[in-house]
C-alpha positions in Angstrom: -126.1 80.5 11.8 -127.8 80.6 15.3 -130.8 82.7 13.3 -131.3 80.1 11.0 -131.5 77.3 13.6 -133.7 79.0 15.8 -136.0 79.7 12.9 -136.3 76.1 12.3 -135.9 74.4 15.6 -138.1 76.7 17.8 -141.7 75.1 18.9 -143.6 77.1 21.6 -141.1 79.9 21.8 -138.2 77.5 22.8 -135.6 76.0 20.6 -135.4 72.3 20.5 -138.8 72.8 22.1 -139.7 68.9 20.9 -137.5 68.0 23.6 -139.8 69.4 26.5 -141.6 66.1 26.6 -138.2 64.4 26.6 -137.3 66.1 29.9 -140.2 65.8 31.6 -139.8 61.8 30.9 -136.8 61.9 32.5 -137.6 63.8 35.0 -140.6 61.4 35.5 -138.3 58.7 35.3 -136.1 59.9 38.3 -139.2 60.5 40.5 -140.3 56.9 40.1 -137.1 55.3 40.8 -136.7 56.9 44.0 -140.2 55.9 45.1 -139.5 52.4 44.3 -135.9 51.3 44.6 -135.4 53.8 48.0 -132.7 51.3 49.4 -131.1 51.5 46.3 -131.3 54.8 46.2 -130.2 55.5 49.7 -127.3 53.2 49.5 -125.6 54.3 46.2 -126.0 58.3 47.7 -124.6 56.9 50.6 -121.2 54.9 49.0 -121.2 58.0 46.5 -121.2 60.6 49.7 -118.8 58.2 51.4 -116.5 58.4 48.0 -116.2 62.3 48.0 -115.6 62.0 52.0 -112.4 59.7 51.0 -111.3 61.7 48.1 -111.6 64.9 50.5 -109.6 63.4 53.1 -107.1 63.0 50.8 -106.8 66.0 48.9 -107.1 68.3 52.5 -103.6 66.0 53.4 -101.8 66.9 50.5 -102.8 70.3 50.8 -101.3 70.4 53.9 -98.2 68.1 53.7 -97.9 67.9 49.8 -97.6 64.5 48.0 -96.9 61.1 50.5 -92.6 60.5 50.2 -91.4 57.5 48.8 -94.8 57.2 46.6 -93.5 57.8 43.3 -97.2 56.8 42.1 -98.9 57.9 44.7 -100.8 60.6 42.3 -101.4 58.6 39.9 -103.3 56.5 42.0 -105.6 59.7 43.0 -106.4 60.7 39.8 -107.1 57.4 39.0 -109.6 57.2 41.8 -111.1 60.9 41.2 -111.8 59.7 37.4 -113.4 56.4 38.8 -116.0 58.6 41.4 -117.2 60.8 37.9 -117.5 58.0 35.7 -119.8 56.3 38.4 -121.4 59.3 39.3 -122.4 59.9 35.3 -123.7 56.5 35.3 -126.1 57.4 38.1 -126.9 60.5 36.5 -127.6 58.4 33.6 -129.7 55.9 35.2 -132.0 58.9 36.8 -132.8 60.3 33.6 -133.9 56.9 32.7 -131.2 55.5 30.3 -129.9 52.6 32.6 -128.6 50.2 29.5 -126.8 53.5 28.3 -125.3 53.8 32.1 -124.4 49.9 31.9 -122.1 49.8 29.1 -120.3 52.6 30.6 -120.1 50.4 34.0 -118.1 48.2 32.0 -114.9 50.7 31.8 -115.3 51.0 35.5 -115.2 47.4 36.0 -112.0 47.1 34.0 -110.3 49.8 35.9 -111.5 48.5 39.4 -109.5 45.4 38.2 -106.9 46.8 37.6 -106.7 49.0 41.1 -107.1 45.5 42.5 -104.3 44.1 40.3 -102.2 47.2 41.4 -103.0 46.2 45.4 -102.2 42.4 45.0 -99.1 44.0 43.8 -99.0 41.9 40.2 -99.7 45.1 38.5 -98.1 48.5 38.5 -99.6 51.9 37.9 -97.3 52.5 34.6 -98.4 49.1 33.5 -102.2 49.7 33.8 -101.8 53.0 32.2 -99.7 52.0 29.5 -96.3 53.9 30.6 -93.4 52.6 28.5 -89.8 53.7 28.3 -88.2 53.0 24.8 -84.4 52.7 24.5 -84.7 54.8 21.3 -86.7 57.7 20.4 -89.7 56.7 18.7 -92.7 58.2 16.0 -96.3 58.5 17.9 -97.9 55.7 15.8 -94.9 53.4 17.1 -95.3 54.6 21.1 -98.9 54.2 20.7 -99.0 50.6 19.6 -96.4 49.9 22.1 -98.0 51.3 25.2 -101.9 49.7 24.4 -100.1 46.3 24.1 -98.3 46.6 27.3 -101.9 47.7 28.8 -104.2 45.0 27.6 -101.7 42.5 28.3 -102.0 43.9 31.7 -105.5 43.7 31.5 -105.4 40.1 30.5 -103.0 39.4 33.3 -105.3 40.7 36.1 -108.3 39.5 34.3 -106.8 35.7 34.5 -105.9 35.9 38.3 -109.4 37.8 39.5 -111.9 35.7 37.7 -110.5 33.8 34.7 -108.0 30.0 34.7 -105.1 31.5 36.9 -107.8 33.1 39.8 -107.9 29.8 41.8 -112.0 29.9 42.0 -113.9 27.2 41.6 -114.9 26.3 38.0 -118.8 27.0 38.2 -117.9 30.3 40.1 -115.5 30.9 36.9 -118.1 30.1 34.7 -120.5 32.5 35.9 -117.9 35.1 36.5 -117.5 34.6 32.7 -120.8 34.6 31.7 -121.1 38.2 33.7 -118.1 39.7 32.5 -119.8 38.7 28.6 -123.0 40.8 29.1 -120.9 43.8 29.6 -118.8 43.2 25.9 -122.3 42.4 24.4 -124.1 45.9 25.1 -121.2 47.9 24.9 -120.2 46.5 21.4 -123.5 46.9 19.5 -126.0 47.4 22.5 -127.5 43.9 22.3 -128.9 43.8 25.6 -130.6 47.5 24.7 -131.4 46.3 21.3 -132.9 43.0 22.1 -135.1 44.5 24.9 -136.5 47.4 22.4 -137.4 44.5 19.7 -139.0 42.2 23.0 -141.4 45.7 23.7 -142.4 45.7 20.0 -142.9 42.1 19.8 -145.7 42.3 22.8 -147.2 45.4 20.2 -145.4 48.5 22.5 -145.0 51.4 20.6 -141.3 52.8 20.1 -140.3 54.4 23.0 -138.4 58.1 22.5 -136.4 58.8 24.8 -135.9 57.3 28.3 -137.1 54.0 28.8 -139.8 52.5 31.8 -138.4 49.0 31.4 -137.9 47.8 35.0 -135.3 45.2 33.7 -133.4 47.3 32.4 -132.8 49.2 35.6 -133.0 45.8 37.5 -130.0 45.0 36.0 -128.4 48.3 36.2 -128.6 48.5 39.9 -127.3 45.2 40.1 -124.2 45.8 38.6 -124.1 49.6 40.3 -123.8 47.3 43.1 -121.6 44.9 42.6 -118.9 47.2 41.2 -119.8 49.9 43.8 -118.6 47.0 46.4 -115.1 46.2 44.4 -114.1 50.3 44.7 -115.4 50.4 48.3 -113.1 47.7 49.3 -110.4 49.5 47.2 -110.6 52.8 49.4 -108.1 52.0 51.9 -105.6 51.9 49.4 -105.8 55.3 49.5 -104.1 55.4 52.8 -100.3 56.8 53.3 -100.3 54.8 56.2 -102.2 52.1 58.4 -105.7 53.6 59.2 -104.9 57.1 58.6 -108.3 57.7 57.4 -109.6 57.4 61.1 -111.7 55.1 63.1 -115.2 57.1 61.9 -114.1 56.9 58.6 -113.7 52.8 58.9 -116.5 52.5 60.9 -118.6 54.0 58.2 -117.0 51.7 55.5 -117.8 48.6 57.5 -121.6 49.9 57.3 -121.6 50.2 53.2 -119.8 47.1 53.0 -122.0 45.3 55.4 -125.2 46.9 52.8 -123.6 45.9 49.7 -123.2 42.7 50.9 -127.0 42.6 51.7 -127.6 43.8 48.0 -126.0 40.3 46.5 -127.2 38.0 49.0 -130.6 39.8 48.1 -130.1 38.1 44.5 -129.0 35.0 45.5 -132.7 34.9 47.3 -133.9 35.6 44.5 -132.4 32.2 42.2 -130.0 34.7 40.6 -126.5 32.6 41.0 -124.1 35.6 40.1 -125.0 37.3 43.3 -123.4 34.2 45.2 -120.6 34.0 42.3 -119.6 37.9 43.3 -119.8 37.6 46.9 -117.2 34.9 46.2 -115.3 37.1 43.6 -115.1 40.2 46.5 -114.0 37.7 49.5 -111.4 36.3 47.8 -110.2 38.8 45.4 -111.2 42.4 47.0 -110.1 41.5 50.3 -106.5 42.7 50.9 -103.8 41.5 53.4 -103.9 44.2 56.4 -102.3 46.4 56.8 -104.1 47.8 53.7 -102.1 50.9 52.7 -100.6 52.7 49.8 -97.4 50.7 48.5 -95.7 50.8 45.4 -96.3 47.9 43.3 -93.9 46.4 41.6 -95.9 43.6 40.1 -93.8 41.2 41.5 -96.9 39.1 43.6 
């Protein structure tokens, strides 16, 4: 088998060698972005560094004093976080290689998931809930368990959804409204890549050739970075949760969060400047809704709030 494809597949003494130009684009791609969009660059290596710093912290503690007492959750809630920092990492890495739209839709999952981390710290979610955790009185077939545990998790999700952005958050209407209208751009790329599609047939209207491989559209990674962002923001302010106790992380450790979150909140009132009205809508969304009742610690939730 490997004979045969190498036979057919090698250009230039390489197999797959039509790929070369595709990695050099992306590689082309990568160097350009840093030379334009350096605070963006700087500050999402700098939240991502910060991420690994707080995940490190942790894991070092448990190493030493094993899993936090009376925290029956306690690691769910890490590898919950851990899975959060690789999926945003991969969307960076995406995004480099220049396929931001691709690295958008995945944002969406981490969106969801920061929402419900949030719904878990308001305490009106629990970490079985948000992972779909159900005990049946009976024993039950896999279909049966299955269908039981993702209704019990998009209820969830329509729960937290409701009291962050949607009729039951207590925002204003036209913050709602734009909240909604940026929460819709997500489910449109990721079912059917409309935005991706609709910017591909706007570069052949204006008589652009079809592009293979990454793309040069500056929108495209316009709105990327914005919502790299704006969600990078929601998990920052969800760190502390982290904590066994009150400030266990260390005065450094807050000091440096106070930085990042002083720069992401540059980022949104950056598009506000700019006429873009989510960027106001969001900084609303994270005062009012990412900002936790010290002290901010781990609890267990009980979903009782």
């Amino acid at each position: 088998m490997i004979k045969r494809l190498a036979d057919s597949f090698t250009v230039n003494g390489v197999i797959g060698g039509r790929l070369q130009a595709v990695h050099e684009d992306e590689d082309d791609v990568g160097n350009q972005l840093v030379e334009r969009f350096r605070g963006q660059h700087v500050l999402m290596d700098s939240f991502l560094a910060f991420f690994v710093e707080t995940l490190d912290i942790v894991r070092r503690d448990i190493a030493v004093n094993g899993w936090p007492k009376d925290a029956m959750h306690y690691s769910i809630a890490w590898t919950c976080y851990s899975n959060l920092f690789r999926r945003f990492r991969a969307c960076e890495l995406l995004s480099m290689k220049g396929y931001p739209l691709d690295a958008y839709s995945l944002m969406r999952d981490i969106k969801d998931r920061a929402f419900m981390l949030a719904g878990v710290a308001h305490n009106f979610a629990t970490f079985p809930q948000i992972i779909g955790a159900i005990q049946l009185p009976s024993p039950a077939d896999r279909d049966e368990y299955g269908k039981k545990s993702t209704k019990v998790r998009k209820d969830i999700e329509q729960k937290v959804s409701q009291r962050l952005i949607g009729m039951h958050s207590g925002l204003p209407s036209n913050i709602q409204k734009e909240l909604a209208l940026w929460d819709g751009f997500f489910h449109h790329e990721v079912h059917g890549g409309g935005i991706s599609l609709t910017t591909e047939l706007r570069s052949l209207s204006g008589g652009a050739a079809p592009n293979i491989g990454p793309t040069f559209d500056q929108g495209s990674f316009a709105m990327y970075m914005n919502r790299s962002s704006e969600i990078g923001w929601f998990l920052l302010r969800l760190l502390p949760y982290l904590q066994v106790a009150e400030d266990s992380f260390g005065k450094e450790w807050h000091a440096k969060k106070a930085i990042l979150d002083d720069s992401f909140r540059f980022m949104l009132q950056l598009l506000g400047t700019l006429g873009k009205s989510i960027g106001d809508a969001l900084i609303v969304l994270v005062d009012e809704k990412f900002a936790f009742v010290p002290p901010f610690h781990y609890r267990e939730a009980d979903g009782t709030a």
